[in-house]
Every structure is written in C-alpha cells, then in structure tokens.
N, C-alpha and C positions, 0 to 999 in steps of 0.2 A: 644297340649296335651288335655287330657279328662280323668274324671273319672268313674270309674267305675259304681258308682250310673246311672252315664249318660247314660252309655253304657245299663244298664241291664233295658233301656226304649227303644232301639233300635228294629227295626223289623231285619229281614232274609228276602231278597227277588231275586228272581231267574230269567231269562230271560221271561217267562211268566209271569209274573207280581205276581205270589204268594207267598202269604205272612206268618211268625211263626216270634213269639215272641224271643227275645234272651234270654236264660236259665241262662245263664254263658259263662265263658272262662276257660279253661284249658292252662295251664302253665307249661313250664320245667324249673323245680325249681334250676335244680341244674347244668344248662348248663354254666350260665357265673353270673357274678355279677346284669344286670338287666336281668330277666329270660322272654325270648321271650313266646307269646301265638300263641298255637299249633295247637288248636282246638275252635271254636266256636261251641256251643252250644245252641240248640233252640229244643222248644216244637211244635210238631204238630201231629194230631189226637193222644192226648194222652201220645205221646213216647217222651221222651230226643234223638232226631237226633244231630249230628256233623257234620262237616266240615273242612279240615285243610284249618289252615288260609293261608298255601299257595295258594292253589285253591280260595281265595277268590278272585272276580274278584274287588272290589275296595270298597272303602267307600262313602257315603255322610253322611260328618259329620256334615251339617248342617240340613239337614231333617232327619240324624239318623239310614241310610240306610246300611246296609253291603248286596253287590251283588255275588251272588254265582251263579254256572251255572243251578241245576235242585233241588229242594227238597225233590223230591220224590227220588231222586236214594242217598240220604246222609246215609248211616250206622248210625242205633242205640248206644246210648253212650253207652260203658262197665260201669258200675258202681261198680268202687272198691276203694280199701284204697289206690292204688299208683299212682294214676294220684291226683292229686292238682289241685284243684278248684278254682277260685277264690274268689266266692261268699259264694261258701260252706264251706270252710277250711280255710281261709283266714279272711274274715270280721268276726270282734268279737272275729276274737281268739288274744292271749293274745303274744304279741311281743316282744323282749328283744331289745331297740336300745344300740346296742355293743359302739357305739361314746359315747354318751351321759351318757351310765350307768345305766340304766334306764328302764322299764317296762309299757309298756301302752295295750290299747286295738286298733284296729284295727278299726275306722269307713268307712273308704273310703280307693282306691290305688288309686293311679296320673298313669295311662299310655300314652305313648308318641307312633309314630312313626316313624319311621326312613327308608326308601327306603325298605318301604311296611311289615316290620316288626313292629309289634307292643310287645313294652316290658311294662313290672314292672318296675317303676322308683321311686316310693316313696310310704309311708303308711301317712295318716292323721287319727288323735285322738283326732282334734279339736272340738269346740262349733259348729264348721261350717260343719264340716263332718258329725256332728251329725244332723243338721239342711235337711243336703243335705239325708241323709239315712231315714229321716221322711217325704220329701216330696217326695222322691224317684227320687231324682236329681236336680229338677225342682229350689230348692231356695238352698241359701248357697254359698256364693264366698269364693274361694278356701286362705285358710291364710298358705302364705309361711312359715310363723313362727312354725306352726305345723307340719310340713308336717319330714315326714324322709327319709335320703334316702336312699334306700331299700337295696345301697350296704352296709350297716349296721343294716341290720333287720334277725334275728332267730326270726320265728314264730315257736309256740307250740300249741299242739294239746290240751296236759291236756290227753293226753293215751301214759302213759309206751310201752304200747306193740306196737305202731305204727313205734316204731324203726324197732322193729324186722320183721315186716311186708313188709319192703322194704321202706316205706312212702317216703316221699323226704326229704329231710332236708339239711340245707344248712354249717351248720357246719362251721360255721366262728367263734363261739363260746370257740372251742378249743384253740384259738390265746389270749384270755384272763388269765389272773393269776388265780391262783386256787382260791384266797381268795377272787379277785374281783367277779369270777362264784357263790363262794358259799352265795356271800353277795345277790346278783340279784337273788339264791334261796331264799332267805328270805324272799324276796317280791312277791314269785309268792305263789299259792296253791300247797298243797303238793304233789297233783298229775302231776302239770308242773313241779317241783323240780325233782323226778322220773324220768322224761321224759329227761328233762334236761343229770342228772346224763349219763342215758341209752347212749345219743350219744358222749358222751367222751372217748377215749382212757383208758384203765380198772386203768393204773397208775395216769393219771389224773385225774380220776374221785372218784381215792380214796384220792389224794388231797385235792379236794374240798369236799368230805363225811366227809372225818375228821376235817375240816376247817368250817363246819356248825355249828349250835346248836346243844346241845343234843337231845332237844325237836326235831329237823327236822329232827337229823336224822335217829329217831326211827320214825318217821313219811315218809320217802324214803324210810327207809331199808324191813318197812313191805308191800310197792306196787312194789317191785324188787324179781323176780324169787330166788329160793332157793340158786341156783348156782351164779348167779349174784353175792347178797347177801355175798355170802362164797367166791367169787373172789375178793373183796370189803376189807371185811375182813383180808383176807388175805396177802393185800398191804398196809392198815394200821398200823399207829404206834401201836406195842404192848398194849402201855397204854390207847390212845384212844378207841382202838377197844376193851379192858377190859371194861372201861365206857359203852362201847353202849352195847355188851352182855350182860351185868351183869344187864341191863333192860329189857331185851326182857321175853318172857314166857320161863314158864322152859322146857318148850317142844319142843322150839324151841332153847331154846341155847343149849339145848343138842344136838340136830340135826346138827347144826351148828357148833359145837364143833368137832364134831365128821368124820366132810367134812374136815377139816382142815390141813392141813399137820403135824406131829408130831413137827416139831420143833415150830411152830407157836403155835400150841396147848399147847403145855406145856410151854409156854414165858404165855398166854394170863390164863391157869390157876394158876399158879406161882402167878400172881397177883391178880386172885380173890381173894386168901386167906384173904388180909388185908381187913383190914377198910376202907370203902370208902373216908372218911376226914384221915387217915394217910398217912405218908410220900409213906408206901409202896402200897398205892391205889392210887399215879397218878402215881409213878416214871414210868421210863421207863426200862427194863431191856434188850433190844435191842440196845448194848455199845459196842464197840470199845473194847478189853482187850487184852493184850500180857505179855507174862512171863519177869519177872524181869532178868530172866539169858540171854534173847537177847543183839546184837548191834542193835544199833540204823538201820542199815541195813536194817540186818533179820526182826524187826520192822515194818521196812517200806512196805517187801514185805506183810508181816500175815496182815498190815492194809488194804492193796491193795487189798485183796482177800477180807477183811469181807467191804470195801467201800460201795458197790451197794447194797447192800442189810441189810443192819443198817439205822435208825434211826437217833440215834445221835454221830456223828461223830466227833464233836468240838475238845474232850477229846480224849486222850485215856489213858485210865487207864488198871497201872501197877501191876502185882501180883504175888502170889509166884507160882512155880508149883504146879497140881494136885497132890496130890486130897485136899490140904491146901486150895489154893486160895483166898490169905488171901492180902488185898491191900495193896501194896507196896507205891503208891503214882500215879502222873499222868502227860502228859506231853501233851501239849496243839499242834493238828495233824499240825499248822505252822511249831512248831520250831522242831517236829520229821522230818518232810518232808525237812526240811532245813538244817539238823545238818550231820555231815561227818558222811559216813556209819558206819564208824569203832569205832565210839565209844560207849563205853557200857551205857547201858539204864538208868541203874542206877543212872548214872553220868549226866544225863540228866533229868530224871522225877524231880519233888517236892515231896520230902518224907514227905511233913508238911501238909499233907492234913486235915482240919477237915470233918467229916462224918456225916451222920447220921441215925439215927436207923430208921426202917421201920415202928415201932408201936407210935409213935410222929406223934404229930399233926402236917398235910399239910399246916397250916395255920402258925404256928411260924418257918415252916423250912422254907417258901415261903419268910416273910422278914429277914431271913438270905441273902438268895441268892440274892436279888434285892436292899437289905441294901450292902450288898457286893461286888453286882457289879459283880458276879460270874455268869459263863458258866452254870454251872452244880457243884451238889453235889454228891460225892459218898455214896453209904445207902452200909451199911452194918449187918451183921446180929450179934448176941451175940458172937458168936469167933472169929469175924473181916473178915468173909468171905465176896467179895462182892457180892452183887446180884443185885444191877442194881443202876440207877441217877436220881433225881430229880430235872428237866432240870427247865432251865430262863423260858421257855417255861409254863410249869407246876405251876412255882410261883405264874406268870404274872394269870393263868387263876384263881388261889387261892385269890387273890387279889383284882379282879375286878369285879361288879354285872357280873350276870350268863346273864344279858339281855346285854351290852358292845360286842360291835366289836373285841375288844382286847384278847375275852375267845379263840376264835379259831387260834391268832394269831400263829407262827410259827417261833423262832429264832434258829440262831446257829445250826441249823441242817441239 
C-alpha cells in the first residue's frame, strides 16, 4: 500500500530514460466501491500529459518509479469538471464517513494494488496525514485508527451545480435515513448542504429539506435553481413548506408560489393566513378526510386513493357532506383498515373528539397533545368546519429549543 502524498513525489519514466514529475491521478469514481486509477498524470515542457495506467509498464515502489513506454507520444490531459482527481478534488474536500456518521476533511487516500490495478482504498484526516501533506510524504506513519474506508466515503465539492455538470459522485448517501442526512447537513457548510440535497432522489431530498433547520434551509433553498427549489417544495409537508416560504423575499415567494401546482398552492396559502405561534400556523392541512355517510369499505377505498400523497395519515377524520364539512369525529387508519367493510363509519369513528381553534396559541395546544398522548388534533374553524390537524409532530417541535434535534423530528406520518 502507499499514499498518495507518496505518490505525487514519484517521477514518469519511459524506456529512454526520460524523466516528468507526477501531476496527479485520475479515478473512476463511480465504477465499484474502491474506485480504480485510470490515468497517471505528469507535467512536462509546461503541459499536464497522461497516460492510462493500463499501459503502464510497471512500478518501482521503492525508488518511486512508474515505467511507461515513450513521453513524448502521451496526450495532453482534458481539463474539465467530470474526470476526478485525486489531488485536486479529493484532498481537502470535505467527506461524509456514511459508517461512522460523521464529517471530516481529507489529508491523505491510502492506495493499494492489486494484479496491477491500483485502487482508492481509504481517506486519512489524521495528525499524521497532516504531517505527511506538510513534508510532502516524506515523514508521518500512517495511523490505522484514522484512516476510512473509502467504501464508506461521499466526497463533496462545496458546488451545487457540479451535480448537474455530470461530476462523479458516488451516491451511497441515499441509503441513509433522511433525518440522519439532514443531521450530517448541519455540519457541513451550506453550500455542501446544497450539494448534498442536489444528489438525492427529488422525494428524498424533500425528506431531509424538511427534516433540517429553518435556519439551513433557507440557507440550501437560496443556492438551488428556481425549479429545484419549487420541486422541493412541492413534496413538502404543506406546514413545513408554509414555515420556509413565509421567510424567503417577497419576490421570491411570489415567484414560487406562483410555479406550484394549484392544489399545493392553495394548502400552502390557506396557512399563511394565521399567526405564525397559532395553532393554525404549524397545523397541517394535508389529512386524510371521508364523509360520515361511507361504510367503512368505501372508506377504505377514498383513503387508498388520498395515501401517497398525504402527509399525515395516522387519522383519518370524519365529516358531514359538502358543502357543511363540518367534523363528525375520527377513526385512527389501523382500526379503518381492519374493521369489516360493511359496516357504517359512523359506528366506528369516535364522535368525542375535542378540537381546536386555529387562532390559539401553538404553545398550549402542543401540551394538550403531548400531555395527552394524542396522534393529532383536529382544528376547526368558528362553525365547526374542518380545516386541517395539529400533528404529535408540530407539538414536539413547539416544545423544544429551535436549536434540539427533536424540532425536525417526524412521527405518525
């Protein structure tokens, strides 16, 4: 094995005995879990030349040698955003180890060979990596205890737009819980948070947007394209994504407002109306509802259809026909889904529901619900119509400093 520092003190030498400096390595990042090197890279009169390290005729790893057959016929490197470097993209950028949890910086890669392949096999972030990058290999013995291994390393750039650009990325990341994602955003900068966001699946990644701070993620949402941004939005819980609009400029929530689909748009203005500290500024108004005149059946099919695309689901609350809509009571989506089709809804919701008004304080409904031990609360409005629930969820975040892990937690939904 040898490290990179090691490596990038290595000459280029060719059957004639001439000699160039080694530049770098380039890497296919996103071939297998330790990502083979493609290209060797060395400076001479002036230019970044390469060489695939297939054609390399061998090593001496003790003088420091890599043998190639002619220097002068090696092609000039392309210098662009989707080959990965490893000197240049790699050292110092800011790595997320997926095992451990965790976020460091990049001093050193450990690479190995293996029947003439050489791969990425670990990242160091030690005292000693940093020792080895200041003498430029020469001192520093390698401390295993540092060391990661690389089948558990996302590296980030710190540039949004390098997703888009084709960049490499290794997207192991996705395999994590949205909450653990959005906590690993908290620790990087906001433009690695962004960047992050960008390679996630569009429902994933509104996951973890919403499962951030406020503060981060009015700080993601302003380095993310327009459209991004309003795709983001869009797969957000109604109430969350109230919160983060109802902060942006006016010129931009209008713009954004305005990209939205109608049904979405009118949920997310519906709730600016209130107070931001009342019941009706966190509730959610993305529920589960069916008319009281259903069987439990018919029931089952109208919840089946609003499932995938609700919010909070725990509940589902019952009520009179349009255009009253006035709440009957509510029956928790177990004992719907479990009860004989045939019997009528009524005989099955809890008609003793208490409510609560939208223009009440968030803070004394929140220990209602958490004194209670309740799913959710239904909010109604002054003639008993409903309009939407102020979820376990919503309490919990009413409840605990705005700085707590707890504010973006996520129940029953």
């Amino acid at each position: 094995m040898v490290m990179l520092t090691q490596m990038l003190r290595y000459e280029v030498e060719d059957r004639l005995g001439r000699r160039a400096p080694v530049a770098d390595l380039c890497i296919a990042l996103l071939e297998d879990d330790y990502p083979p090197v493609t290209h060797v890279l060395f400076n001479q009169d002036g230019k970044v030349r390469q060489e695939d390290w297939e054609d390399v005729a061998g090593v001496d790893w003790r003088r420091g040698r890599i043998t190639i057959e002619d220097i002068g016929s090696c092609e000039e490197h392309d210098d662009d955003d989707k080959h990965v470097l490893l000197a240049r993209d790699i050292m110092d950028a800011l790595v997320l180890d997926l095992l451990g949890r965790r976020t460091t910086r990049v001093c050193d890669l450990r690479l190995k060979e293996e029947d003439g392949v050489l791969r990425v096999v670990g990242a160091d972030a030690g005292l000693a990596a940093m020792i080895r990058r200041v003498t430029r290999g020469r001192f520093g013995n390698v401390d295993k205890e540092s060391l990661f291994d690389w089948k558990y390393v996302e590296f980030l750039r710190g540039d949004p737009s390098a997703v888009d650009n084709g960049a490499g990325y290794r997207l192991r990341i996705n395999r994590l819980p949205a909450g653990e994602i959005a906590r690993l955003a908290d620790y990087v900068p906001y433009l690695h948070a962004a960047e992050l966001l960008s390679l996630l699946p569009d429902d994933k990644a509104a996951d973890v947007l919403q499962a951030m701070s406020l503060d981060r993620q009015l700080q993601v949402v302003e380095e993310l394209s327009e459209d991004e941004a309003v795709g983001l939005l869009e797969r957000m819980s109604p109430d969350l994504a109230t919160d983060l609009i109802g902060r942006l400029h006016v010129d931009t929530m209008h713009a954004y407002l305005g990209k939205l689909s109608a049904g979405r748009r009118d949920k997310i203005i519906e709730l600016l109306r209130y107070p931001e500290n009342s019941v009706g500024g966190v509730m959610t108004n993305d529920i589960a509802v069916v008319s009281a005149e259903l069987t439990a059946g018919e029931a089952q099919e109208r919840v089946n259809e609003q499932v995938k695309r609700l919010d909070f689901i725990s509940l589902v609350f019952v009520v009179d026909e349009e255009p009253d809509g006035k709440l009957r009571g509510s029956v928790s989506l177990r004992d719907l889904l479990a009860t004989d089709a045939d019997k009528n809804l009524v005989d099955l919701m809890d008609p003793y529901v208490a409510t609560l008004d939208p223009f009440e304080s968030a803070g004394d409904a929140a220990y209602r619900i958490v004194s209670g031990q309740l799913q959710a609360m239904p909010v109604v409005n002054a003639s008993g119509r409903l309009i939407g629930a102020m979820t376990i969820s919503s309490a919990i975040s009413q409840l605990v400093p705005a700085s707590s892990g707890l504010q973006g937690v996520r129940v029953f939904s």
